[in-house]
Structure formats: structure tokens, C-alpha cells
BASE-549358 format. One record per residue (C-alpha): x, y, z. Coordinates in steps of 0.1 Angstrom, whole numbers. Each point is the difference from the previous one (the first is absolute). Example, Ala and Ser with C-alpha at 12.3 -4.5 7.8 and 13.67 -1.06 7.14 Angstrom:
BEGIN
{{123, -45, 78}}
{{14, 34, -7}}
This chain:
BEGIN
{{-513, -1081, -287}}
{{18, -35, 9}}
{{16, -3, 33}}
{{33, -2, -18}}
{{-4, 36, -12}}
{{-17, 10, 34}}
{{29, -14, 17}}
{{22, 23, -24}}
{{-22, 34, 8}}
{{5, -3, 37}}
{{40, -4, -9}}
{{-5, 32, -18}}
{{-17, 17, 32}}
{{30, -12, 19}}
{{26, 14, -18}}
{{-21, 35, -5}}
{{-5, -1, 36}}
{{41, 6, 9}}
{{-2, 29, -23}}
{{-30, 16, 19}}
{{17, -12, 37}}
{{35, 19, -9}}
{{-20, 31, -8}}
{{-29, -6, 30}}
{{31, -9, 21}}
{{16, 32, -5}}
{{-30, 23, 3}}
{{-14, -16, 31}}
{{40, 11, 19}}
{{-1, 28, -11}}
{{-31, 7, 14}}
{{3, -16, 33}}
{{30, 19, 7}}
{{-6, 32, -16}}
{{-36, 6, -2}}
{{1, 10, -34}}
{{-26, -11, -30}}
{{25, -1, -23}}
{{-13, 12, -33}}
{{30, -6, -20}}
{{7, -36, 11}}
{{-14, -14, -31}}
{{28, 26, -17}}
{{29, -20, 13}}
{{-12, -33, -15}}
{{1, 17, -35}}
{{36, 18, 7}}
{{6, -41, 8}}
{{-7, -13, -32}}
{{14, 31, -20}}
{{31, -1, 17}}
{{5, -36, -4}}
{{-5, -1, -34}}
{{23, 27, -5}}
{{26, -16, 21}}
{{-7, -32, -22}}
{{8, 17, -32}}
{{31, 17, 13}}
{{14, -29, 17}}
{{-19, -27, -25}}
{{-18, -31, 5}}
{{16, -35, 14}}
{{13, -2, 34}}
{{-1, 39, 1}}
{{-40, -4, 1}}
{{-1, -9, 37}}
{{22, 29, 11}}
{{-16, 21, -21}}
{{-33, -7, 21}}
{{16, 4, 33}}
{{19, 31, -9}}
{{-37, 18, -12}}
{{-13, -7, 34}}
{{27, 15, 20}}
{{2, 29, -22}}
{{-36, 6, 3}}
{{4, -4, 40}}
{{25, 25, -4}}
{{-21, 25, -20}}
{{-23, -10, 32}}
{{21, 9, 25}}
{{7, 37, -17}}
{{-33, 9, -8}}
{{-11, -9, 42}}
{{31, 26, 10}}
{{-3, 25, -27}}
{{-40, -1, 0}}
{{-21, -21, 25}}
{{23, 14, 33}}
{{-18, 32, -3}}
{{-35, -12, -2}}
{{-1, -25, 26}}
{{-17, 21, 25}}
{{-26, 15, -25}}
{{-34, -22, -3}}
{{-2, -32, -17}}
{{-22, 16, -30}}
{{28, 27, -4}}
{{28, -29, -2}}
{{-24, -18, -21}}
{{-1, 31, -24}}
{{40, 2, 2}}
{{7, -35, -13}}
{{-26, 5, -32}}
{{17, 32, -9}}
{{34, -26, 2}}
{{-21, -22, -19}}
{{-6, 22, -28}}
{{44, 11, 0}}
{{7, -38, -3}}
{{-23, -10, -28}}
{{11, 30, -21}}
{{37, -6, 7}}
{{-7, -35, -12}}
{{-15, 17, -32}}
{{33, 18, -1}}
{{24, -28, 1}}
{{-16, -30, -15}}
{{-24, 15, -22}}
{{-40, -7, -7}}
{{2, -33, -19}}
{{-1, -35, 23}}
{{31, -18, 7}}
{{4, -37, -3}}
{{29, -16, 22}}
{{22, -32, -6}}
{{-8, -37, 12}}
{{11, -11, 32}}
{{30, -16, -8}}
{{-1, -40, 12}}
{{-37, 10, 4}}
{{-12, 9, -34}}
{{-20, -36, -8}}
{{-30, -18, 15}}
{{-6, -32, 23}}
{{-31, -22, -9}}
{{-23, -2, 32}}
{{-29, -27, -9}}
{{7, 5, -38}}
{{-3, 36, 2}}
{{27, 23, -8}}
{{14, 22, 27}}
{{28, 30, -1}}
{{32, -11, 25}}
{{-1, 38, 6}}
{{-32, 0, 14}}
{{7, -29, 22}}
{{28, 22, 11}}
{{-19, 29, 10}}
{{-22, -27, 23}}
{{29, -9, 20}}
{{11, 40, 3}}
{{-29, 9, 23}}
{{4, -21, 24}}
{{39, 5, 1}}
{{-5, 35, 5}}
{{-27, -4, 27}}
{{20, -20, 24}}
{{36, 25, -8}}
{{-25, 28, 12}}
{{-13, -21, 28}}
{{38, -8, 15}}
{{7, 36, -10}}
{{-27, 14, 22}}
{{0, -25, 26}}
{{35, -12, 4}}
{{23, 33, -5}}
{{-6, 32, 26}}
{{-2, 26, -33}}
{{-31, -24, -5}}
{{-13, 4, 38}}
{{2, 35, -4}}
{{-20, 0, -33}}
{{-26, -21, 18}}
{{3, 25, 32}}
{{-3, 32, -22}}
{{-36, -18, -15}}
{{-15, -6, 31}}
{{16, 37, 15}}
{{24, 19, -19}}
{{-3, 33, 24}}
{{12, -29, 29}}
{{29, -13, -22}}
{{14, 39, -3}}
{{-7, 8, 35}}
{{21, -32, 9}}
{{35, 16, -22}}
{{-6, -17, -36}}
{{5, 20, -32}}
{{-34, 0, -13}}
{{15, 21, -28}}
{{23, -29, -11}}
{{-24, -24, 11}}
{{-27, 11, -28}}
{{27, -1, -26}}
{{9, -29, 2}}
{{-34, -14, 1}}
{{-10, 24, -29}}
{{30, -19, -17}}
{{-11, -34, 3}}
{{-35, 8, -8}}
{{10, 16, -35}}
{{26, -23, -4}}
{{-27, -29, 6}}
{{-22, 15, -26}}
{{31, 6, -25}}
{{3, -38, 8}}
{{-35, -11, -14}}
{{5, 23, -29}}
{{33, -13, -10}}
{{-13, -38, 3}}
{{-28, 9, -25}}
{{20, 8, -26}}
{{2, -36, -19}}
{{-35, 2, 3}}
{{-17, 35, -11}}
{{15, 29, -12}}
{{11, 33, 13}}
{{-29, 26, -3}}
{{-8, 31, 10}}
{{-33, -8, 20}}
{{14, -28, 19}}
{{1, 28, 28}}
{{-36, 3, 4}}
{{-11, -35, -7}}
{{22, -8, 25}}
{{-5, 20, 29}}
{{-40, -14, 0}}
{{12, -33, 3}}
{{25, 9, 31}}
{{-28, 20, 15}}
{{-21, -29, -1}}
{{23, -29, 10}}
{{13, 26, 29}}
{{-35, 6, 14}}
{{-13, -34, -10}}
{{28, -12, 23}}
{{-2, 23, 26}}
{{19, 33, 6}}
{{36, -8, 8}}
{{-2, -34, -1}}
{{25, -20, -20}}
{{-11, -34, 3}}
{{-32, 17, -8}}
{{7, 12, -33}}
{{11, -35, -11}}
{{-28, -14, 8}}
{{-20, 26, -18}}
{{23, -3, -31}}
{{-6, -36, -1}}
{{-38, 2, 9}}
{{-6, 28, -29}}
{{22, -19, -26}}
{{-16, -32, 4}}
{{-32, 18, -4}}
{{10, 14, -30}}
{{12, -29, -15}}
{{-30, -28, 5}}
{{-24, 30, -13}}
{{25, -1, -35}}
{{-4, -32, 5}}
{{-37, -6, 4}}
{{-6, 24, -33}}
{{-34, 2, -9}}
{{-24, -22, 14}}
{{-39, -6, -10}}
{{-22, 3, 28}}
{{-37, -8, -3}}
{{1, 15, -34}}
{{20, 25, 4}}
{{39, 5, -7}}
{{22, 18, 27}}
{{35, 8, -8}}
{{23, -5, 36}}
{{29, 14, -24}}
{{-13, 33, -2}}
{{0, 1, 44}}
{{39, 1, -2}}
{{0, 38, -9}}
{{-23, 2, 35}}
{{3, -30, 21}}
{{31, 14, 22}}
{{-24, 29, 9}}
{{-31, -21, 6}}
{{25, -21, 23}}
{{10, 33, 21}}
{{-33, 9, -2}}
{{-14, -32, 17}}
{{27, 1, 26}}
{{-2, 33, 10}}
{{-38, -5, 6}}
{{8, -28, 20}}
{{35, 2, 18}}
{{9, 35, -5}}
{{36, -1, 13}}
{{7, -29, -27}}
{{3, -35, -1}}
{{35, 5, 23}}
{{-1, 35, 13}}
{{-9, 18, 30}}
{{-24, 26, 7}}
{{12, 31, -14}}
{{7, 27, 32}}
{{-5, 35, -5}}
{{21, 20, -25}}
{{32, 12, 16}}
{{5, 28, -27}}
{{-36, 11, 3}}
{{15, 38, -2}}
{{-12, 32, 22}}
{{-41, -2, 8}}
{{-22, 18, -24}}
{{-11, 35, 11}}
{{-38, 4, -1}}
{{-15, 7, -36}}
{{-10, 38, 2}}
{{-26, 13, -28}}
{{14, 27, -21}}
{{5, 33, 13}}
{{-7, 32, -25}}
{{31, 7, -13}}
{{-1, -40, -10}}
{{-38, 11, -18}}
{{16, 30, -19}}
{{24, -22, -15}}
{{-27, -29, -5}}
{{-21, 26, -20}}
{{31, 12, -19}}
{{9, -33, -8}}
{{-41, -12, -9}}
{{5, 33, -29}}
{{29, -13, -15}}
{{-10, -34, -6}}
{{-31, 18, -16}}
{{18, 19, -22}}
{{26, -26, -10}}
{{-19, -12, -28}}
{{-1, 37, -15}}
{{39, 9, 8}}
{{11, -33, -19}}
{{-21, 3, -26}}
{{26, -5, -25}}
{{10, -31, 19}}
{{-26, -30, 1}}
{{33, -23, 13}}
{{-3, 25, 32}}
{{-37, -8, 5}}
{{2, -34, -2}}
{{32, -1, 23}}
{{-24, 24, 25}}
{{-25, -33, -1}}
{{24, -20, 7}}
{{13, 22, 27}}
{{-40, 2, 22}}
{{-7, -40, -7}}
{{35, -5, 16}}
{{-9, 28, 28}}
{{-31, -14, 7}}
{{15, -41, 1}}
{{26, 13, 20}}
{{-27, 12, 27}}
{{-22, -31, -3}}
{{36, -20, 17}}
{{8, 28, 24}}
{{-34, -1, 13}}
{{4, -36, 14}}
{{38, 2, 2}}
{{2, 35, 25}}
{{-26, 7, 18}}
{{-12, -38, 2}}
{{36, -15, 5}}
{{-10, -31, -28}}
{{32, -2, -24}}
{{-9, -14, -34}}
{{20, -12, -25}}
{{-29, -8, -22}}
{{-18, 25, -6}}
{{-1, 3, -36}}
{{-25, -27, 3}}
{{-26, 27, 5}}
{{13, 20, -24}}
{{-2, -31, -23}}
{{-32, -13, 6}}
{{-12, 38, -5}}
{{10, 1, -33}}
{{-5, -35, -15}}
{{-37, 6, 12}}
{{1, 35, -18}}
{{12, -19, -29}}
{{-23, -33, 0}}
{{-29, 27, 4}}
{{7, 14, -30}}
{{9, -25, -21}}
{{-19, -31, 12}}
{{-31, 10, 15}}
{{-4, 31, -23}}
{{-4, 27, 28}}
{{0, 32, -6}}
{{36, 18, 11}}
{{-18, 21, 31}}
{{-12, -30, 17}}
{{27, -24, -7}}
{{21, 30, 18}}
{{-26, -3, 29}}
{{-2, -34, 0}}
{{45, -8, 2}}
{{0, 9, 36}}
{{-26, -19, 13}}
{{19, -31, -20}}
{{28, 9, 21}}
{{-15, 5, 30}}
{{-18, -36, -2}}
{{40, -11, -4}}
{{11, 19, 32}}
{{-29, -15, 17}}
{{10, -37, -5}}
{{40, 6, 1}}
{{0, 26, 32}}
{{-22, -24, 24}}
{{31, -24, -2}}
{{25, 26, -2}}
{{-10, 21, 31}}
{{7, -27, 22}}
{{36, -2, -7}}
{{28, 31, 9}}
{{37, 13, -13}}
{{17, -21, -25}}
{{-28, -28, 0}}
{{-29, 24, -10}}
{{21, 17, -27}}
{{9, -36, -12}}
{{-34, -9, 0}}
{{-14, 26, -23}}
{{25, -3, -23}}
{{-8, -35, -6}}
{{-37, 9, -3}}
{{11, 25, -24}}
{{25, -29, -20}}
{{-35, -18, -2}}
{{-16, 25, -16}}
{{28, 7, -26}}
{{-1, -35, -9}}
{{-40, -5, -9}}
{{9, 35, -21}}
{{30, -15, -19}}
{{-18, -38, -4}}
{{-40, 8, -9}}
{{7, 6, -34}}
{{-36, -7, -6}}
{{-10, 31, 22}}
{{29, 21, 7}}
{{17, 0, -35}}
{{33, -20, 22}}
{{33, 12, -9}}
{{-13, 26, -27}}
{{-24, 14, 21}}
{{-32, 23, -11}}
{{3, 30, -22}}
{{-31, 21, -11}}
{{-6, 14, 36}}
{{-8, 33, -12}}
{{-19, 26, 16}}
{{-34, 12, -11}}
{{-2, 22, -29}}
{{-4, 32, 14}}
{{30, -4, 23}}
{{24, -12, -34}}
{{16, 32, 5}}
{{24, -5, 23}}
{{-5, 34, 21}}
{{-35, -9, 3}}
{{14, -35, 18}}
{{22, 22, 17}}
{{-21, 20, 17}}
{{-21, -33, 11}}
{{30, -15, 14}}
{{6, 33, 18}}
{{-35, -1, 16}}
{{0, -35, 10}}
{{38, -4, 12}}
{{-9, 40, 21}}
{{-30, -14, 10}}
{{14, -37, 11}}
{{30, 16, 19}}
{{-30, 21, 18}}
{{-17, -29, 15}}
{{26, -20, 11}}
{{17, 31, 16}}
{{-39, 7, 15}}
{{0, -38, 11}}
{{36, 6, 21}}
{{-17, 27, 17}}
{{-34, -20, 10}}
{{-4, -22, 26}}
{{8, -25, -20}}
{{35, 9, -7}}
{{2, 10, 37}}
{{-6, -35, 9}}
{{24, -14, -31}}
{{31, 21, 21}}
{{-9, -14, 30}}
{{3, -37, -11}}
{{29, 11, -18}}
{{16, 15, 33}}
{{-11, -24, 28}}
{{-24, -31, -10}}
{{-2, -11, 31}}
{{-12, 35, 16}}
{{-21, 4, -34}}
{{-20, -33, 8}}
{{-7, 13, 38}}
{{-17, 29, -6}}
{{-21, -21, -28}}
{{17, 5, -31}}
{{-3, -30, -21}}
{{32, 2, -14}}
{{3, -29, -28}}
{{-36, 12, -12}}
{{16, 38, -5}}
{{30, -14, -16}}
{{-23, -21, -23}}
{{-17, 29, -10}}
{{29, 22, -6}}
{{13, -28, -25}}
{{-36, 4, -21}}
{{-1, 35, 3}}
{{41, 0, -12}}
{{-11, -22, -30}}
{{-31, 23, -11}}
{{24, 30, -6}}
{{24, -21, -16}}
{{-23, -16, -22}}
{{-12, 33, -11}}
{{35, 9, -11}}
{{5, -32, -14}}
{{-32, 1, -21}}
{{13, 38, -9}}
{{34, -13, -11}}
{{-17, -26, -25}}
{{-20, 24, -16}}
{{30, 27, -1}}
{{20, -28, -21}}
{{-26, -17, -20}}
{{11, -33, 12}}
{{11, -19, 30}}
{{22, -31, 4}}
{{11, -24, 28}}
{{32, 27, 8}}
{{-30, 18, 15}}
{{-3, -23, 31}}
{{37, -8, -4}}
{{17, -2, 39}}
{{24, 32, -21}}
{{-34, 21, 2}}
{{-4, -7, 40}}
{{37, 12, 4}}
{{-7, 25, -21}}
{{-25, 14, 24}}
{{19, -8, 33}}
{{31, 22, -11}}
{{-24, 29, -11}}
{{-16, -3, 36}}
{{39, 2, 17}}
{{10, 22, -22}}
{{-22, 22, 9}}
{{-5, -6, 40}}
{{-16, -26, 14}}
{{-11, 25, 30}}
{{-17, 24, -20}}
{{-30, 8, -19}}
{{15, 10, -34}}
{{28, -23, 3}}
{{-11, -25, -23}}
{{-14, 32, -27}}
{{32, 12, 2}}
{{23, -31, -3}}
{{-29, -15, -26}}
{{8, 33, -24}}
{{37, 0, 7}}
{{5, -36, -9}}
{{-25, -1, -29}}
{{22, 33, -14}}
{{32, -14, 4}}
{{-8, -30, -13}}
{{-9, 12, -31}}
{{26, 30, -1}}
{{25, -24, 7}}
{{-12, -30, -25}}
{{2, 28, -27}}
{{31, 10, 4}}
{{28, -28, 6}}
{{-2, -39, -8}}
{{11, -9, 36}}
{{-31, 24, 17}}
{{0, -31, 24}}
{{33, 9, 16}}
{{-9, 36, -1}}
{{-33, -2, 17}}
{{13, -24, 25}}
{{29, 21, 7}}
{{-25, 28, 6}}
{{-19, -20, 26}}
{{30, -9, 18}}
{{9, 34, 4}}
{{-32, 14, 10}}
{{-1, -30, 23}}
{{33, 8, 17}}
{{-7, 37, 2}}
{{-40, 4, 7}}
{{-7, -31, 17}}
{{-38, 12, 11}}
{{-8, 1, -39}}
{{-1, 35, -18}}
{{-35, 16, 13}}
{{16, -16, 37}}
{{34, 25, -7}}
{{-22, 25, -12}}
{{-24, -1, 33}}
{{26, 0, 23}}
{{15, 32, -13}}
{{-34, 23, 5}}
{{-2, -15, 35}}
{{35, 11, 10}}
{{-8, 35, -18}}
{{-31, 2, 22}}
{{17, -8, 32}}
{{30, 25, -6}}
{{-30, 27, -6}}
């Protein structure tokens, strides 16, 4: 490429890099003052777009174009504001994960309310008016719009800058980052206060959204696309940090754009397309950074979690009356095959069920008792089945070894991406696997040559004597039974022991001789060997695999069957793995909008069993044994 049409691709990372900074911009305050992940961020871009392009054809294009924008982002700070009083209010003092959980299940309400309103099919919005033609920059042609959009980011950045440094609602925001429990012992409304931070935030997003809509159109995964880029730019820039999330817009966008630019280039021989690093190289970014500064480029180090929620009792093992039911449990699962015999649909769904149960376990395992949240995980799960499936198919295994062989594939993974990830905490270490995961998806979606790219592999079927699917049944049974065994055995060792106690009190852990990174680092490859296992299970259950396999929707999956459950108890994450599984399907099968529905399920069982259902469930036999 010329450096006329370079030139042009780092104009193009400018003006993408306003859009990212409005929607970084309003995750990183809302974080800083509330302490919330916010989930559903990405959400508010999209109801920014929609709603301006509904308010453009209502109102109609010409000078009703730039009210039309301005209007979408206050009613999506508006929308903001009531979903922090009506929702987030109640679980501000529950544990980040659980808030985490709340705002997916809001998520899920939004993009099916979209559905509702606006329908599947993309939406295409007007021109800017006065902006709808191009400039020629070094006899290349270049949209006014997008020259627009440059100038945007940095106009926004310094209105936030006087707003938080020149006004005394802005002292307070910056007083409630550093110390929000000083700010309401010193008379402020921290009620009020978190609205109206809430408010901008959405209304910042509902911004970037609205300002797209010359340039993309209004679609229905703009919500999830979008909230991985704000996670990025937001931890890229530091936790919190405005000026911080600028600079990572800028630095990612740029990025972006000179590896468009560069295209394929022959290296000694061989050809290596930088085009295809744009659907990876913001996570390769976060990934360096975090290695290297893991506060950010801007931030600070990250304290410990004010909403950390009541300390974990001790694990107990299970008394009898838990064994009976154990037992009684074991016996139906045996006999499911023969009471549904009429109903192959049921045994499949009952596969689906144990690989979810036993992926489910792989993430509470480093998520409970070892403290290590993951947002990645389906990286193990991924890697387990794509090695199942490559077995098979490439190297001509037979199915019982290519089963035997997924988990050590994804316990080689584990071993390169925990040594890096153990040494980071909170936010940063969640961040950092999900980037590690995002890496993973992308060599799935792009190795054509290997992993079959966007079609995928099909063909991944078992061996023939376990075609019929109760025979593959009651192998998935005995390896998912068997799998939840051992890693319940491994809690209870001294291993796990010594995985509490670093989870607990590092410091007091390293004392007394624990070496705590090492345990952690172990706990991540024994995580990934159970979940490769269910992952290898799942591919042969379906016949085929794909890149939604390793998809970040897969590691979500798996962290709201873990909270779902209870993150403090054993069968917390069988429980919530089978209750999510079931109502996802129950729910799909029964109403086009089975988003809204399972969402508002989630929400409720948020609101009114915050420990998760086996935690609800726990606590009412110990309050029956102490009245007895």
C-alpha cells in the first residue's frame, strides 16, 4: 500500500476510535463509581442506534438528522437511569459476579425487546446531512462524516474532563471512585449519585451508537460485538480511568487500521495476512498489557473488592442423608434411557444436560474454592473438542483415544495461558482470559485449512458401537459421574486445602510454605482437563463442532450456570448447569422472544436467591438442623 492510502487507514482508525472512546468512556464511570462489570453496556450502544434511526424516520432526514442523534442518546440515558433504580439499587451490595450475572440477564430483556420493536432484518440509516460527501486527502477519497467522528472524541474527552474536574457533582464522582463508603459517610446521596452516573454512562454509549448510524446499520449483535471492544479499551486503559480509555481507543484503532492496511505481506516465502489480526488484535493488545502493566496503560492498581460479599463457610463433605439422595439420584440417571424410551429428543437433551454439568464444575473448580474468575473458559472446552474432532478426522484416530487424548490438548492450553493469568487478580485476571480465549476463537474461525473456519467440522461421530445414542449416554454418564468425582476428591486433598488457603489469605498461605501462584497454576490445568473432556463429549454428542464452540457466549454460558447454582457450594454449578441448560431449551421451544423470558428468569432468581439455587437450598437444611 502507498503512503497516500496508509495515510487514509490511520484516518479510518481515528474516526473508529471516537466510537470505541464514547462506549469505553461510559463503561470505565460506571465502573469507577459503581463497581459494577456492566454486562449490558454493549446493550445501550445498540438501543442507540435503533432508537436513532427510528427517531430519524419519524421525524425525517435533513436538519432533523442531528436532533434525531442527540435525542437517542438521552433517551437511552434515560432508559439508564430507570433500569439503575428499578434493578441495579438492589444488587449493589451482592458480589461483583452476582451483579455481573444481573446485567446479562438485562442483556438478554434488551436484545429481545429490540427483536420486538424493530424486527430481525438490518436497518440502514440516512446520510449526515451537510456531511454525506468526501474530501480528497493526498488524492484519496475520504467520507466528511468520518472526519467528523475524529473531531468528536476529543470534544467529548475534554467536556468530561471540565465535567469531572471543574463542577463539584464531578468531585464527588471522582471522590466516590477513590471511596464511595467515605463520600456517604460524609452526607452525599450515593443513591442519586449512582444514577446519575449510570445516566451518563448509558447515555455515553447511546451517544456512540447513535453516531454510527451513517456508517453501519442497526443489528441485533451489535450488543455483543460491542461490549468486547469496551471491555478491552476499559481495561486496556485502566479501570476507571477516562483519559485512559482514549488513549486505548486510539491505540487499538490505529492498530487495527495499519494491520488493514498492511494486508498480506510475503515474508521469506511465505504470505501472512495482517487483515485477518483485526478479528484478534484488540485482545492480543489487552493481552500484552495485562502481562506487563496490569492496571492499564492509565489506571491504578486495582484494591480489594468492596462488594466481596459474606466469607465462605468451610466446604463440608457430604453427610448421609446427602449420600441417600446421591444414590437415588445415580438410579435415575441409570434408568433415564429406559423410562424415555419412546423419546430419543430426551436422551440427547440428558447428554446435553451431564457435558454442561460436568463444564460447569471444570469453572467452579477454579472460580470457588480457588478464587480465579474466568471469563474464558470455553477455551478449554474448545480446544477439547476441536482436538476430539481433528483426531478423528485428520489423523484418523480411533474415537476412544481421540476422547482420551482432548483433555490433555486442553490441558497443554491451560498450561501456557494460566502461567500468565495467575499472576494477575479481579477484573484484570477475568480480562485476561477472556482475551486468551478471543485468541483461540479466532485461529478456530480463520484456519480454514485445519479447522474447517466458519463452517466448522462435521463427521465427529462416535465409534460404532456407541451410534446408539443410549449406549453414548451411558458413557457420558460414566465419565461426567466419574469427572465430578475427582475434582470433588481433589477439593478435599491437600491440594484443594492449600487452593482455599491462597484463595482466603495469600499472604498467610505463602508463610507457612504454600506456593500459591504454583497451586493456582495447577488448578487452571486441572480446570481445563475436565472441561476438555466435556468439550470433546459435546462434539461427539453433535457430530460436528464449529467456532461458536469457543465463542466468549459459551464462557458466559458457564459462569451463569456456576451463579446460578451457588458459587459456595459443591453442586452449585450441577445444579445451575441443569437448570440453565433446561430452560434454555424449554424456553427456546416455546416462544420467539426465549431471550427475554430466560433473562427475566435470571433476574428474578437473582433478586430473590442471591447465593444461587443449591446456596437457598443449603441454607434452609441448616436452619432446619439448628431449630432441631
Amino acid at each position: 500500500m502507498d503512503f497516500s492510502g496508509f495515510v487514509v487507514q490511520l484516518l479510518n482508525g481515528l474516526a473508529g476510535a471516537s466510537s470505541l472512546f464514547l462506549v469505553g468512556a461510559g463503561l470505565s464511570l460506571i465502573f469507577g463509581v459503581t463497581r459494577i462489570v456492566n454486562f449490558a453496556h454493549g446493550s445501550f450502544f445498540m438501543l442507540g442506534i435503533y432508537i436513532a434511526y427510528a427517531l430519524t424516520e419519524r421525524l425525517g432526514g435533513g436538519l432533523w438528522f442531528w436532533p434525531s442523534l442527540l435525542l437517542a442518546a438521552l433517551a437511552v440515558g434515560v432508559i439508564g437511569a430507570g433500569v439503575e433504580m428499578l434493578l441495579l439499587r438492589r444488587v449493589y451490595r451482592a458480589p461483583e459476579l452476582f451483579q455481573l450475572l444481573a446485567t446479562f440477564a438485562l442483556m438478554l430483556v434488551i436484545k429481545d425487546a429490540a427483536l420486538w420493536l424493530w424486527g430481525p432484518e438490518d436497518l440502514l440509516g440516512p446520510r449526515a446531512p451537510g456531511l454525506a460527501g468526501a474530501v480528497t486527502i493526498l488524492g484519496r477519497r475520504f467520507p466528511t462524516y468520518d472526519l467528523f467522528l475524529i473531531v468528536v472524541g476529543p470534544l467529548v474527552l475534554g467536556a468530561l474532563w471540565l465535567l469531572l474536574t471543574r463542577t463539584r457533582w464531578g468531585t464527588l464522582v471522582r471522590a466516590a471512585t477513590q471511596d464511595r463508603e467515605m463520600v456517604g459517610a460524609l452526607g452525599v446521596n450515593q443513591a442519586w449519585l449512582f444514577t446519575a452516573v449510570f445516566a451518563l454512562g448509558t447515555m455515553l454509549a447511546g451517544l456512540g451508537g447513535a453516531l454510527q448510524l451513517p456508517r453501519e446499520p442497526a443489528n441485533l449483535g451489535l450488543d455483543l460485538q460491542t461490549i468486547g471492544d469496551a471491555f478491552v479499551v476499559v481495561v486496556v486503559g485502566g479501570m476507571g480511568s477516562i483519559p485512559g480509555a482514549y488513549a486505548a481507543a486510539l491505540l487499538i484503532a490505529e492498530i487495527k487500521a495499519i494491520c488493514i492496511g498492511l494486508g498480506t505481506v510475503d515474508v521469506m516465502g511465505f504470505s501472512f495476512s495482517f487483515s485477518k489480526l483485526t478479528l484478534v488484535v484488540e485482545f492480543l493488545v489487552m493481552a500484552v498489557v495485562l502481562v506487563v502493566r496490569p492496571w492499564g496503560l492509565l489506571g491504578k492498581p486495582q484494591a480489594t473488592s468492596r462488594n466481596s460479599g459474606p466469607p465462605e463457610a468451610p466446604l463440608r463433605r457430604a453427610d448421609t442423608p446427602l449420600k441417600i439422595a446421591g444414590a437415588v439420584l445415580l438410579l435415575a440417571l441409570i434408568a433415564w434411557p429406559v423410562a424415555t424410551a419412546g423419546s430419543p429428543y430426551l436422551t440427547v437433551l440428558a447428554i446435553d444436560l451431564l457435558t454442561a454439568a460436568l463444564f460447569a464444575a471444570s469453572l467452579h473448580f477454579i472460580m470457588g474454592p480457588a478464587g480465579m474468575h474466568s471469563f474464558g473458559h470455553a477455551a478449554y472446552f474448545g480446544l477439547g473438542a476441536y482436538a476430539a474432532a481433528l483426531g478423528v478426522r485428520s489423523l484418523g484416530l480411533p474415537m476412544e483415544l481421540a476422547l482420551l487424548l482432548s483433555p490433555l490438548v486442553a490441558a497443554a492450553g491451560a498450561l501456557v495461558f494460566g502461567w500468565f493469568c495467575v499472576r494477575l487478580s479481579g477484573v484484570y485476571l477475568a480480562m485476561l482470559t477472556l482475551a486468551f480465549s478471543q485468541i483461540v476463537w479466532s485461529v478456530a474461525f480463520q484456519w480454514d485449512e485445519v479447522t474447517g473456519g466458519s463452517n466448522g467440522l462435521t463427521g465427529v461421530w462416535p465409534a460404532p458401537w456407541l451410534a446408539d445414542k443410549r449406549m453414548y449416554y451411558y458413557l457420558t454418564l460414566a465419565l461426567v459421574v466419574g469427572g465430578v468425582l475427582l475434582i470433588r476428591r481433589a477439593l478435599f486433598a491437600p491440594f484443594g486445602y492449600a487452593m482455599r488457603a491462597g484463595r482466603d489469605s495469600p499472604l498467610r498461605a505463602d508463610a507457612i510454605g504454600i506456593d500459591v501462584k504454583r497451586t493456582q497454576w495447577m488448578a487452571f490445568v486441572i480446570a481445563a482437563v475436565f472441561a476438555g473432556l466435556a468439550g470433546a463429549l459435546y462434539a461427539f454428542s453433535k457430530g460436528s463442532i464449529s467456532p461458536d464452540t469457543v465463542a466468549v457466549g459459551r464462557s458466559v454460558d458457564g459462569l451463569v450456570m456456576v451463579l446460578l447454582g451457588g458459587l459456595q457450594t459443591l453442586a452449585g454449578p450441577l445444579v445451575g448447569a441443569v437448570t440453565f441448560t433446561w430452560l434454555q431449551d424449554a424456553v427456546a421451544r416455546n416462544t420467539d422472544y426465549w431471550r427475554a423470558l430466560l433473562g427475566a428468569i435470571i433476574l428474578l432468581l437473582v433478586l430473590v436467591f442471591p447465593q444461587g439455587i443449591a446456596g437457598f437450598v443449603g441454607q434452609l437444611f441448616e436452619r432446619r438442623r439448628e431449630v432441631t
